[in-house]
N, C-alpha and C positions, 0 to 999 in steps of 0.2 A: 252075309249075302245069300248064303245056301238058302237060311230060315225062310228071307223075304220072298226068293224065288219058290219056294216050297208054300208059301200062302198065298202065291194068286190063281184067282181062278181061270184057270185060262180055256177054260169048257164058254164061260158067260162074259170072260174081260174083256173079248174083241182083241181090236188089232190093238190096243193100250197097253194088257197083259203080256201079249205075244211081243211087243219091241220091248216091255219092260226085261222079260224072261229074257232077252236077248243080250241088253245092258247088263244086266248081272253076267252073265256069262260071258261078256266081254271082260268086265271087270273083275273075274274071278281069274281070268286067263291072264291077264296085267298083274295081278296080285303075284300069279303062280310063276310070273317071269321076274317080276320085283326079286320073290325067293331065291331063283336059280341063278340069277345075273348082278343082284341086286342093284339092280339101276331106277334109281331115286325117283327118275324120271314117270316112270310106270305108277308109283306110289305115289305121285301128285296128281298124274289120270285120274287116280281114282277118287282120290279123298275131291277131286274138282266136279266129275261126275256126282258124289253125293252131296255136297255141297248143292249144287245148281238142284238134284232132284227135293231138296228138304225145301228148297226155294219154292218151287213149284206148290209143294202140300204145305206149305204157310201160309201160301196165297189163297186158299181155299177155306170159304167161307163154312163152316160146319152148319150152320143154321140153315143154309139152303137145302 
């Protein structure tokens, strides 16, 4: 999650990069309470947030 957030550009991404930058760090925060509490629950947030975003960049035609 770090790497992803550390490659956008959030100088040229607009408001896309800026909510993405925000989801990771939602989800880094969920991971970090997964560890401390370990509640499952947190650890299905997340893996359901990257699930739905891999949905998103499947959708998208590279050719365009």
């Amino acid at each position: 999650i770090t790497v992803l957030a550390g490659s956008l550009n959030t100088k040229d991404g607009g408001e896309l990069a800026d909510n993405l930058v925000e989801l990771y760090d939602y989800s880094k925060r969920c991971l970090n309470q997964y560890l401390e509490d370990k509640n499952i629950a947190k650890l299905e947030e997340v893996k359901s947030i990257f699930e739905k975003l891999l949905e998103g960049w499947s959708g998208i035609d590279p050719k365009k």
